[in-house]
N, C-alpha and C positions, 0 to 999 in steps of 0.2 A: 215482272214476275208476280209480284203483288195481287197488281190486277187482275192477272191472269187466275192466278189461283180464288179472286171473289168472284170472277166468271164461273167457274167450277162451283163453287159452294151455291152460286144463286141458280145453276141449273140444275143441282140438289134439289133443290125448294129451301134452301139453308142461308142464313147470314151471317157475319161475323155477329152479329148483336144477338141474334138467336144461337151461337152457340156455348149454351151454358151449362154442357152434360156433364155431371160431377163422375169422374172415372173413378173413384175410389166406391166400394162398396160396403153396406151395412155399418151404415154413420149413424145407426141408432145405437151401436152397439151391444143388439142383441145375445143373448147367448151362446153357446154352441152346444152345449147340453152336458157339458165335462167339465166345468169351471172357468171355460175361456170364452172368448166370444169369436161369433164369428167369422173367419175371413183376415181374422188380425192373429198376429201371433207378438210377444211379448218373452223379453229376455225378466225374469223374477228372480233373484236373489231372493235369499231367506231373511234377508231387511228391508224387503219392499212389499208392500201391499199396493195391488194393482186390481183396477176391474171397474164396473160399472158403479159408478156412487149416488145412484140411486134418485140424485136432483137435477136440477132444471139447468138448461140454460139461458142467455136473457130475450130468447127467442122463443123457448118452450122445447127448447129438442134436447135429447137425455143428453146428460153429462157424463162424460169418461175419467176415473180419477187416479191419480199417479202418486205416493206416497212412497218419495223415493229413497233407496237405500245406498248402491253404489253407485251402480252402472246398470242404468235401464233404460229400455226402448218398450215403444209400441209402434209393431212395424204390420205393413198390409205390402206382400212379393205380390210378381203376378202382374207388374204394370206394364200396359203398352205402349209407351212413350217415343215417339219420334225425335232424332236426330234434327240439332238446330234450331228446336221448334220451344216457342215459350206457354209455359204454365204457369198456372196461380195455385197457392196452397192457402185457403183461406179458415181460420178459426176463430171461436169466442174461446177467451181463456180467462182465469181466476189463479192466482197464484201465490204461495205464500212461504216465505223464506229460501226463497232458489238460490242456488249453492253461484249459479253459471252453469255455461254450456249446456242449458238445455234448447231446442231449437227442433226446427226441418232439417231433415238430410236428403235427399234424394242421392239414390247410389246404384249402381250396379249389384246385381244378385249375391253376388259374395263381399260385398263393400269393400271392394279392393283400391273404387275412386268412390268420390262423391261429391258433390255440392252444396252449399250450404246454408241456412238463413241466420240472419242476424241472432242474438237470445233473444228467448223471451224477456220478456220484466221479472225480474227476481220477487220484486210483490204486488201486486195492484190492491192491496188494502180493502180486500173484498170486495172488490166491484172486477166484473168482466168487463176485460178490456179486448176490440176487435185486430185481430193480424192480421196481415195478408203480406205472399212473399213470393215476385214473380221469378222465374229462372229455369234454365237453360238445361234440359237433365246430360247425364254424362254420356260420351259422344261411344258407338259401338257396341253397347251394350243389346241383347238379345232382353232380356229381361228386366226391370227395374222394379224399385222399392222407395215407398215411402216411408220414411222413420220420423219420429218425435220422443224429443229422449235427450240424455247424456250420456257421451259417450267416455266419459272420463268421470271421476269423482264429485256425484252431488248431492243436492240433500232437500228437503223441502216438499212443496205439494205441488200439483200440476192438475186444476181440473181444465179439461176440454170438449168445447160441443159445434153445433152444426160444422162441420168439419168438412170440406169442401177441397177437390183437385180438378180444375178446371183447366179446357185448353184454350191461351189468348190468340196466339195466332192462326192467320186463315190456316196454313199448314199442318197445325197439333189439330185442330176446326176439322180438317179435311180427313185426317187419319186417328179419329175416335174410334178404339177397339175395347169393349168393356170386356174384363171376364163374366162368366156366370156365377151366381152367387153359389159356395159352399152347403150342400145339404149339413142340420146338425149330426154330431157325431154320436157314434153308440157308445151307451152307456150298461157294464157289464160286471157282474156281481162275480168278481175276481178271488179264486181259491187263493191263498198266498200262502200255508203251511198248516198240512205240511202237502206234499206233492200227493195230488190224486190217488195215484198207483203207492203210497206210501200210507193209506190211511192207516188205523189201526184196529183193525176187527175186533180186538178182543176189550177194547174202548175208544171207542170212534171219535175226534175230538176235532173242528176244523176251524181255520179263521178267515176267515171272509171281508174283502173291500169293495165300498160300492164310491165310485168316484162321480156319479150325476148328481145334475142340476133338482134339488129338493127344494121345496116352498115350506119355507120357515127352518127351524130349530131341527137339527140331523138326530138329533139326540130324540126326537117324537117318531123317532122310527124304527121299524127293528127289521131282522132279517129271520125269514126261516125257510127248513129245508128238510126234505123228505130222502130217505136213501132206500130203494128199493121200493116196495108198495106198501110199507106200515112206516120204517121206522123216522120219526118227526123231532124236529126242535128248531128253539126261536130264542133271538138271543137281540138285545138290543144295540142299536146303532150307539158306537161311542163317540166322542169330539173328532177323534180322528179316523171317524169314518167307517170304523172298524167292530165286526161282533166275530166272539168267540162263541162256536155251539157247540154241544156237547150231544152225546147220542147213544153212547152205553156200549154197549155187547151187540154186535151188530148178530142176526139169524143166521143160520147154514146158509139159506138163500143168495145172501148176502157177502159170502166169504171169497168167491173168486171175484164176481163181474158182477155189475148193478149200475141204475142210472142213477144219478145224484141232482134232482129238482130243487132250484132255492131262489126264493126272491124276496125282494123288500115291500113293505110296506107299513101304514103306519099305523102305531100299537094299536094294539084291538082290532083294527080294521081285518076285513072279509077278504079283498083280493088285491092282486100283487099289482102295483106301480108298474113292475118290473121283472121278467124268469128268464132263468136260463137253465138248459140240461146238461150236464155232464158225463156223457158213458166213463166208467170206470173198469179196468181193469186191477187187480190187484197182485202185487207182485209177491212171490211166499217169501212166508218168512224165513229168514237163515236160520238154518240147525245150530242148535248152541257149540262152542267147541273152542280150542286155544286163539286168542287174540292173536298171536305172534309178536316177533318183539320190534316194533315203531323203529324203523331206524333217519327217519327225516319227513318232511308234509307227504310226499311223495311214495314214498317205499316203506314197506312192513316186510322183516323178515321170516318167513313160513318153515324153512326147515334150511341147516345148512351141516355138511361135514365133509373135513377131511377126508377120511375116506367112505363113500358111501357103500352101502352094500346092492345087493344089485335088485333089491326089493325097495323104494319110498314111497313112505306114507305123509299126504303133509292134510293139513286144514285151509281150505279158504276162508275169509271169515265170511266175508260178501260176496255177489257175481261182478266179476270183472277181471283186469288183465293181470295174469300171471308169469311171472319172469322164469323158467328155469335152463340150466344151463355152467356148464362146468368152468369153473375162473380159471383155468390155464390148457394148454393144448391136450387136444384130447379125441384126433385126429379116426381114428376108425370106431368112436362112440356112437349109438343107436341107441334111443330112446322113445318107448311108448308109453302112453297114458288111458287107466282105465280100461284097457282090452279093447282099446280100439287098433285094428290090423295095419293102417299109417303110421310111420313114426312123427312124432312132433319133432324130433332130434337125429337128424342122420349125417354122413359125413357129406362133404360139400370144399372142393378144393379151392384154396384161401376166404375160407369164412369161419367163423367161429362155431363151435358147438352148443349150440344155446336156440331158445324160442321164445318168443312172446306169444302166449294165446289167449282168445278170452272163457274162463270157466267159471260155472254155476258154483254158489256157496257150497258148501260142504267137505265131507273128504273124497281125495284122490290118492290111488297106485301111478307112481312110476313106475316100470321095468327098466332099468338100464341092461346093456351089453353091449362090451367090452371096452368096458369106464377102467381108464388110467390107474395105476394105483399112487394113491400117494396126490391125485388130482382134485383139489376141493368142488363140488356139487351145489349148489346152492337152489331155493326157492324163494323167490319174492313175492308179493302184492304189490302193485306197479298201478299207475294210472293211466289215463287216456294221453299217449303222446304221438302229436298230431303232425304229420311230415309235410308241409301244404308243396305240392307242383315238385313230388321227384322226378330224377330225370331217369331214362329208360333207351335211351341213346343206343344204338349198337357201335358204335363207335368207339372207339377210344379213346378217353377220356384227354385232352387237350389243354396243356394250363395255360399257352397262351390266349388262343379266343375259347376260353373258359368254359366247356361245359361238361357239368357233373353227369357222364355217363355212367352206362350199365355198371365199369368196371368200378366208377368209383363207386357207385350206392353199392353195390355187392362190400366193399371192403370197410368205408364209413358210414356209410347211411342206414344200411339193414341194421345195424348193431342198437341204434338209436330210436326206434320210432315203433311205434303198433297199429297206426291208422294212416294210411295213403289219401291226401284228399288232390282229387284232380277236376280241373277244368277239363273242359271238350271230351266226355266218356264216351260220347256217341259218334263218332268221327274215328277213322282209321280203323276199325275193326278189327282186322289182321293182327297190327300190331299190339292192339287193345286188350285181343283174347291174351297173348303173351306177356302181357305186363300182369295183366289177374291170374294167371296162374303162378307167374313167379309169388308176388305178395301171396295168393291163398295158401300156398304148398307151404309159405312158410308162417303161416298163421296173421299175416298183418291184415287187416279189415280195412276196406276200400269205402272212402267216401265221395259227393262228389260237389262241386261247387257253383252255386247259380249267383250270378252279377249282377245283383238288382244295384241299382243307385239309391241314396239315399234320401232323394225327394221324386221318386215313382215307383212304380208308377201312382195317377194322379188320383184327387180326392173322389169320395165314393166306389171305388172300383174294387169292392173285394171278391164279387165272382173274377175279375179280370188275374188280380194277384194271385188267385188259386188255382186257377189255369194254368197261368206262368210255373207256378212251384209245382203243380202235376206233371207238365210236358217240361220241366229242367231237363236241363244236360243230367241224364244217370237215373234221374229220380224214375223212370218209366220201369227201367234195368233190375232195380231194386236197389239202391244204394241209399244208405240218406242222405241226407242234401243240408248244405251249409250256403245259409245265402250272405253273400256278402257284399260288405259297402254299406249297412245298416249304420246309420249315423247317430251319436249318445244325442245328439242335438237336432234328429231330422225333423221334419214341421209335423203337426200334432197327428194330421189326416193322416198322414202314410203311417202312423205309427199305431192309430188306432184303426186303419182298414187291413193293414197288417197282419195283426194279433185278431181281429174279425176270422181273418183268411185262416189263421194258424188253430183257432181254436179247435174244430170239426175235428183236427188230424193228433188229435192228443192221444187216442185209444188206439194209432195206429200202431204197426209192430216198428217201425223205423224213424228217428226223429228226423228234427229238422233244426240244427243251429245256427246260432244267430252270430254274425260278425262283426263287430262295431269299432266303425273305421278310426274313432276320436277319443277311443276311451281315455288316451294318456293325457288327452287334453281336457276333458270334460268328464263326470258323473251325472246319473238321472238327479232331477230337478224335480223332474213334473208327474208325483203321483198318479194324477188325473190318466195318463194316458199312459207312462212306462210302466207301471206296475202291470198292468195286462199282459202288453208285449212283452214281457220277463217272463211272469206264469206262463204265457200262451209259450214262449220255446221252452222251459224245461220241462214243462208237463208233456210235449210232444216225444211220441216215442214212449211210451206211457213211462216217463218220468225219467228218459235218456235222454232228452235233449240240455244241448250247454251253449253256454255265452261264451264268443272268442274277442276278450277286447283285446284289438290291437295296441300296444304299447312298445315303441321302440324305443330301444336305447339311442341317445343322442351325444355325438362326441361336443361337446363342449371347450371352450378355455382354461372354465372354471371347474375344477373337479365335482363341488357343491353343488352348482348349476348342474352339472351333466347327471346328479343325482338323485336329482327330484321328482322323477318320475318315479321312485319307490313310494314315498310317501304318497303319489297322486294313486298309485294301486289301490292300497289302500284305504284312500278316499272312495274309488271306486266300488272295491269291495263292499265296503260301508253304505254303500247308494243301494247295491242290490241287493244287502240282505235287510236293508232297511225298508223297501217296498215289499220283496217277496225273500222270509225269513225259510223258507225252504231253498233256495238258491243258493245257499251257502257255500254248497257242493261240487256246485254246478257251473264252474269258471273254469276255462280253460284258457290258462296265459299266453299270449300269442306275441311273437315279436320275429320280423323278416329280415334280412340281412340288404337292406337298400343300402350300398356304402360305397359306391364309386360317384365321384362328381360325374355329372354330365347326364345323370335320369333323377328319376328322388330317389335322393341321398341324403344318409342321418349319419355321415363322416362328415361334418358339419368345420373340423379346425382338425388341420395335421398334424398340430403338438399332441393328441392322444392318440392312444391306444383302444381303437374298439376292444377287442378281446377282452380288458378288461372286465370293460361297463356290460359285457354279455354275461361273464363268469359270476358277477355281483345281483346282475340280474336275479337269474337262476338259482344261485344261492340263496339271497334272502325271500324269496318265494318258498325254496325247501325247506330254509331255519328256520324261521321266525313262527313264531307262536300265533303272531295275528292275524298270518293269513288259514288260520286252521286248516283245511285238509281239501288240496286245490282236488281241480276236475280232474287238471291233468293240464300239459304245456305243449304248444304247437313253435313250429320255425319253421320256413322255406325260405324259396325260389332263392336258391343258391346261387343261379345262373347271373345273381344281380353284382355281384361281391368276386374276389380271388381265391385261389385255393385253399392259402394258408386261414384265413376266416370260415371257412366252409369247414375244414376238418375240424376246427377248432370251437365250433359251434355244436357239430357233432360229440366231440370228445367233453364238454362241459352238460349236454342233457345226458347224456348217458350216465355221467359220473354223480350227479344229483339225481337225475329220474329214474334210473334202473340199477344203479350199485348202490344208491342210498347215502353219498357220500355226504359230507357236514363242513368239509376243513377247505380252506381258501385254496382252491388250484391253480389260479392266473399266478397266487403269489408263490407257490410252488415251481411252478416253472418262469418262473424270473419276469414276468408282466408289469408291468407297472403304468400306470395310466397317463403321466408325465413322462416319458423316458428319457426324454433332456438330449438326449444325441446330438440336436439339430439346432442355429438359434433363427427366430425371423422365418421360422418354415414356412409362410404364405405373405411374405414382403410386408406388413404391416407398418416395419418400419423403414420403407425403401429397400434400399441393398446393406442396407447395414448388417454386420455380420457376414459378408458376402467379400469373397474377395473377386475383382470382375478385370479381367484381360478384356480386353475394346479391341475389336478387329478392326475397327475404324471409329472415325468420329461419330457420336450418335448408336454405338451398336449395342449397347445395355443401357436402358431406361427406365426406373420405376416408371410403373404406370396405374392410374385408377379407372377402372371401366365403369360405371356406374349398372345395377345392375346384373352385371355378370356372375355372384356367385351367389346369394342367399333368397334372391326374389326370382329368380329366372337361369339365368345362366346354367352354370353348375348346377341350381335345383339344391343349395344345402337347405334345407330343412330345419325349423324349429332356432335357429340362430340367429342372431342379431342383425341387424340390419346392417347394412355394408362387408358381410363376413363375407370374406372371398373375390371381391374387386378389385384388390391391388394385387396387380403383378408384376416380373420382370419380362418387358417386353425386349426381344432379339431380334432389331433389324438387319439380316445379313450383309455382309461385307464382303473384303476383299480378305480379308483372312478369319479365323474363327473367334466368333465373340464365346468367352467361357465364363463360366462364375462359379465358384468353389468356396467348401468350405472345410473344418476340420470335423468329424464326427467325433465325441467324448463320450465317454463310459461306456466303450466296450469291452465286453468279456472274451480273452479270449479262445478261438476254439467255437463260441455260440457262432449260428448262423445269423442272417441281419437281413432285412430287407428293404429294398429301398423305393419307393414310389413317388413320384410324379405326374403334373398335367400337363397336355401342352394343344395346344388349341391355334387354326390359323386364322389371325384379325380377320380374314376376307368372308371365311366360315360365320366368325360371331359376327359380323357386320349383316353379312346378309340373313341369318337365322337359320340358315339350313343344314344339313348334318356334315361332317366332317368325310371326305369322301375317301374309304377305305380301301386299302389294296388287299383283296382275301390271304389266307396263308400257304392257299395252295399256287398263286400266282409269286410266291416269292418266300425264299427260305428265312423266316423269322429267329434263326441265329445271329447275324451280325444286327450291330445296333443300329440301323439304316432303314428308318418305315417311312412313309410315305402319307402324305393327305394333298390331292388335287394334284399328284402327279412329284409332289416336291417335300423334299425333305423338310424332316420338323426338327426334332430333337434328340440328343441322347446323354447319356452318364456311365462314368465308371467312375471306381473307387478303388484310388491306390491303398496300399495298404492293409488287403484283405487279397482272400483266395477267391474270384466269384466263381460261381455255377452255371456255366455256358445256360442248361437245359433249362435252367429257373427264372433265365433273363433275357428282357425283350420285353417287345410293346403286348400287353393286356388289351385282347378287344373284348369287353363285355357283351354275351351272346344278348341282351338282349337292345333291340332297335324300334323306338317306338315313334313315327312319323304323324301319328295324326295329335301326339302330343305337343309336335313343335321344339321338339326339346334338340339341341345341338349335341351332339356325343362328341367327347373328347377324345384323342388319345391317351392311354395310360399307360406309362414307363415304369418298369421295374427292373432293379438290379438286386439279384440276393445275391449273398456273400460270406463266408465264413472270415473271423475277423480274426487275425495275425497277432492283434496288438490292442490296446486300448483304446487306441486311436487309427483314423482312417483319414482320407481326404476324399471328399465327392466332388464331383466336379461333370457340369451339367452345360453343353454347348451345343449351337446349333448349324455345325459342319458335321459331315458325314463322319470323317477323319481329316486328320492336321492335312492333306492335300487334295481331299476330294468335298466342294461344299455340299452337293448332292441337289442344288439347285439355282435358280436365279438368285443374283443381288437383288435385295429390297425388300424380300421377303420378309414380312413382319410376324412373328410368334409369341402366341403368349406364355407365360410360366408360372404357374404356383401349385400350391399344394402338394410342398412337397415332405412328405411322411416318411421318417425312418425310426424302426420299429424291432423288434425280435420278429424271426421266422418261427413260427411253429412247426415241427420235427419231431416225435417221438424217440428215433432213432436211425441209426444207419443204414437198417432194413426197409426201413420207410423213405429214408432219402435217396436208396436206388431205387424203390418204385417209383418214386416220383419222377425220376432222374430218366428211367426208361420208360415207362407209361406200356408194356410189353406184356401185361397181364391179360391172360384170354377170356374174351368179354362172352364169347358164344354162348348159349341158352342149348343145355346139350347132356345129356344122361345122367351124367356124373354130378351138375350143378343144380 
């Protein structure tokens, strides 16, 4: 084969001795024009200083220098590396007080494997010493990366030069694919506060960031900028990059709309380095009038009484969403605003009397008629609350294969939300026009969502990225457009061809925001390029557009642990008003309800209580003083989670974002984040805790899968590594293998619910999904479901009253094959509790005389969760109970 393959190379016109093409690019490590250089990109801590050090190496080729603080790399993505095939990684290096573990890594795109080279020399006493480090890159990867770095705790300096990735074998020889080199990136004189459309006419004052590549002292530079056709001012560049200009009393001219010219250059100097233009719209200013009374970050009170009269008058202070609408039943009420001939409030059978709409600063008439007596009225100021992918089902509403249709968003979800944002606008038309006119009639504002990835598209393409955001799903329609998958961490180019793309569209009437998939994990770092992309989405929409970091809550062990994603908000917060101090505003908190094992899922360990860590969420976003005064809070795709989570997520934004509440609600209705019911709830410690009847030898066995629950499997999320790999494995028998245990601390009278995984070895073995019997092929009453034709598992609980209609196997609507992910089934028993105590008991026969399938069937078992049901009341447990509520779209609704 050998041979074979120097056959091939010499009828190239190529030898192994001639193949010496260095695959890495820009080893001079030239700039990129933003502070990085080109081609590479670099994890920086705020104790590292990294960049080009300006000396030689013992060759003459510039030197790269590393001044490390924690955990840093200098990585080059993007590599073409063949499978089996060996390289050389070859360096001059100079090094002094290395901590360890700094070296080569070659890895796959997300470094999920990698390989490794010995350390460098911790000192070479100021002499450059040469490396070289042959090996093998990791095997399937689509992508690769070169790294040099520590990937753990170091400390010391690292300089490096002529820096070389060469392929030894005829093979790596044969399949040289270089990319092309990176064009440098744009460099742009970034407004950062306050927002465009927020200037101040009546003393114009702005502050301005220029993040490029200057020759010499920043500080020998200034910035200035013209608004309109006179009026001028220049303000010098500070250490941190930054000039404050000031402008006066801006002219008539001047007071609606104007272009805003500013560029750098250096003092005294004639002409600019550097311009860019701004169209400006300006937003009016709000009429003075009563503040209202604050009742949480979220909500301000605008007018409220007992009994209202059939004339109100209340005050906006600013434009945006207003809450009104009567706090108890108030069934043939009719409400219009300002003498417009629609009501905003009319009756509508099983929904409340109430609206959200969005209205201009100033004062407003209500009319009411025929308002309850004796029925409190209320008015609020409310924020952007964002509903991502409601469902619009004509169906009825389903708790076993879950999905939140028409009847339930009519009865939970309208009460919660102001802004609909939806995938595929453009698709189904029929049903589309019906879905905007429900939301429009009742004043919610339709947005709609584009899927970009968070590394494309690729470098240089910002005609290509404005295309894409023109022709989005909706964006044509007129909607605005949220793109999402926007990474705190994506690599610099898409972040600054991006914001390239976004700036043009800042004057338009519709914004454009930003979704950012990491935020719970990460904060902006990187001035140089996120402070753009910040400005460029808020300033969109002249001065509408918001940031949606995602941040999910994650069940944890540890309660502490599972809590730390408050303080990383924070952090967060902190990142963004610390590049662009007009953003302040302009966050709108986003967390999704991924919480069944078997897709991603952030029910991470069955000993909690989601519900909680949602309610705390929420809350301390509303209280807390330090998140000042959010955008507003988004949640969806409900379809990923069970009922009880779904209502419960509903009834928790609503109770903060639109009633204004302040007081602990999980702890009001008996939540707790530990509930203790259960011990050993995902086998950790064997079956211990467990009491196990053996249907035969061998038929209950701890088991540990490697795998199967926090890297892959299950899909938990943000958990420890091995969370969710030991189970109880049920090989069946000749008679039924069972294992039980006692539930403790129940209340009784509360309802209780009970869940479970169970998954067939044959399934996880070969990776493919769990093969489902639909609900219409078989009546999903009795405990008896089916995967590959054969019975899995089931549970009751002696000891309690259960709920025929609440119990049965969970199939979560949604099914995603090209992810590879295996779906489980999900068992649930709710149950109203008798006594203090229960017994659950969890086997895999049909019933004590039917197995429901072959002997040998091996099943696995964990995660099992027992919990409070959420309930309101009695009235709400026969809706649930019947699901018989008419869903039609039809005169009356």
């Amino acid at each position: 084969m050998r041979i074979l393959l120097l056959m091939l190379l010499a009828a190239a016109g190529l030898s192994a001795a001639e193949c010496t093409t260095n695959i890495l690019l820009n080893c001079s490590f030239s700039p990129d024009g933003l502070g990085g250089i080109l081609d590479w990109s670099f994890r920086a801590p705020a104790t590292t200083r990294i960049g080009r050090s300006g000396g030689k190496g013992p060759d003459g080729s510039p030197a790269f220098r590393i001044v490390f603080g924690e955990t840093d790399y200098l990585t080059q993505r993007r590599l073409s590396l063949c499978d089996g095939e060996t390289y050389e990684a070859q360096a001059w290096v100079r090094t002094r007080a290395l901590a360890g573990g700094v070296r080569f890594y070659s890895c796959d795109r997300w470094w999920s494997k990698d390989v490794r080279s010995p350390d460098f020399p911790k000192d070479t006493g100021g002499k450059w010493e040469r490396i070289s480090w042959r090996f093998t890159p990791v095997a399937g990867a689509k992508e690769h990366s070169l790294v040099i770095g520590g990937r753990t705790g170091s400390a010391g300096v690292l300089e490096i030069a002529a820096l070389q990735l060469v392929p030894v074998s005829p093979g790596a020889c044969a399949c040289v694919r270089r990319a092309s080199p990176s064009p440098r990136l744009t460099a742009r004189i970034v407004p950062i506060d306050p927002l465009l459309a927020d200037i101040d006419p009546e003393n114009a004052k702005m502050t301005f960031y220029y993040p490029g590549d200057l020759d010499g002292d920043v500080r020998g530079f200034e910035i200035a900028a013209r608004i309109g056709s006179g009026v001028k001012a220049a303000a010098a560049l500070g250490a941190d990059r930054r000039a404050r200009l000031s402008f006066g009393k801006l002219p008539a001219s001047c007071r609606k709309s104007f272009h805003l010219t500013v560029g750098i250059r250096k003092k005294g100097g004639a002409g600019f380095l550097r311009e860019n233009v701004y169209p400006v719209t300006l937003r009016p200013r709000p009429p003075a009038g009563p503040a209202g009374k604050r009742l949480n970050n979220f909500v301000t009170e605008l007018f409220r009484s007992e009994r209202p009269s059939a004339k109100v008058r209340f005050f906006n202070p600013r434009r945006g969403w207003v809450y009104a609408g009567f706090e108890g039943g108030a069934p043939e009420a009719t409400v219009f605003i300002d003498g417009i001939a629609a009501p905003i409030i009319r009756p509508r059978r099983g929904e409340r009397s109430e609206t959200m709409r969005m209205l201009e600063a100033g004062w407003h008439t209500l009319h009411l008629r025929k308002a309850p007596e004796g029925v409190p009225f209320a008015v609020r100021a409310v924020k952007r609350i964002v509903h991502v992918s409601p469902s619009f089902d004509m169906k009825k509403t389903d708790l076993m294969e879950w999905r939140p249709r028409y009847d339930f968003t009519r009865r939970y979800a309208f009460p919660f939300f102001n802004v609909a944002s939806f995938y595929r606008r453009t698709r189904a038309p029929g049903r589309i026009s019906i879905e905007n006119a429900a939301l429009e009639e009742r004043g919610i504002a339709i947005e709609t969502m584009a899927g970009f990835g968070s590394s494309e598209p690729g470098r240089g393409e910002i005609a290509r990225i404005r295309g894409v955001l023109f022709h989005a799903d909706g964006w044509p329609q007129g909607f605005p457009l949220t793109i999402d998958e926007n990474g705190v961490s994506s690599p610099r180019p898409w972040r600054v061809n991006l914001s390239e793309a976004l700036w043009p569209m800042c004057d338009m009437p519709r914004e454009i925001n930003g979704m950012y998939a990491d935020a719970v994990l990460s904060v902006y770092t990187d001035p140089t390029t996120q402070t753009s992309e910040i400005s460029a989405i808020v300033n969109s929409g002249r001065g509408c557009g918001m940031l949606y970091p995602e941040a999910y809550c994650t069940v944890l062990k540890d309660p502490a642990a599972a809590h730390q994603w408050e303080e990383q908000l924070l952090r967060y917060r902190a990142s963004v008003t610390n590049f662009v101090p007009a953003a302040a505003n302009s966050i709108v908190y986003y967390f999704g309800t991924f919480l069944e094992p078997g897709h991603y899922t952030d029910w991470s360990r069955p000993e909690g209580d989601m519900k909680r860590l949602v309610c705390d969420y929420v809350r301390r976003i509303a209280t807390d003083p330090a998140f000042g005064e959010p955008g507003g809070i988004a949640a969806g795709y409900f379809s990923y989670t069970d009922d009880d989570m779904a209502r419960w997520l509903c009834r928790v934004v609503r109770y903060y974002a639109v009633e204004g509440g302040t007081e602990d609600l999980a702890g009001a209705y008996g939540f707790a984040y530990l509930p203790g019911h259960l011990k050993n709830a995902d086998f950790d410690e064997g079956l211990a805790h467990w009491k196990v009847r053996q249907g035969g030898e061998g038929g209950v066995q701890p088991l540990n899968v490697p795998g199967y629950g926090a890297s892959g499997g299950q899909n938990r999320k943000k958990a420890p590594r091995g969370t969710g790999d030991n189970v109880a494995l049920f090989t069946r028998k000749s008679s039924p293998n069972v294992i039980s245990q006692r539930l403790t601390g129940l209340k009784p009278g509360e309802l209780y619910h009970v869940h479970f995984v169970a998954a067939d070895e044959a399934d996880v073995k070969r990776g493919d999904h769990a093969h489902f019997i639909r609900p219409e092929e078989e009546d999903f009453r009795p405990q008896g479901y089916v995967t590959n034709g054969t019975f899995m598992a089931r549970a009751t609980v002696t000891g309690g009253e259960e709920i025929p209609e609440l119990t049965g196997l969970h199939i979560p609507y949604v099914r995603r094959k090209n992810w590879k992910e295996i779906l489980f089934n999900q068992y649930r028993v709710v149950f109203r509790a008798t006594a203090p105590e229960a017994e659950l008991s969890i086997t895999d026969w049909k019933s004590e005389r039917e197995p429901g399938g072959e002997p040998g069937r091996r099943i696995y078992v964990n995660f099992v969760n027992v919990r409070r049901y959420y309930v309101e009341d009695d009235v709400e447990l026969r809706w649930l109970t019947t699901r018989r509520r008419d869903n039609d779209f039809n005169s009356r609704d």
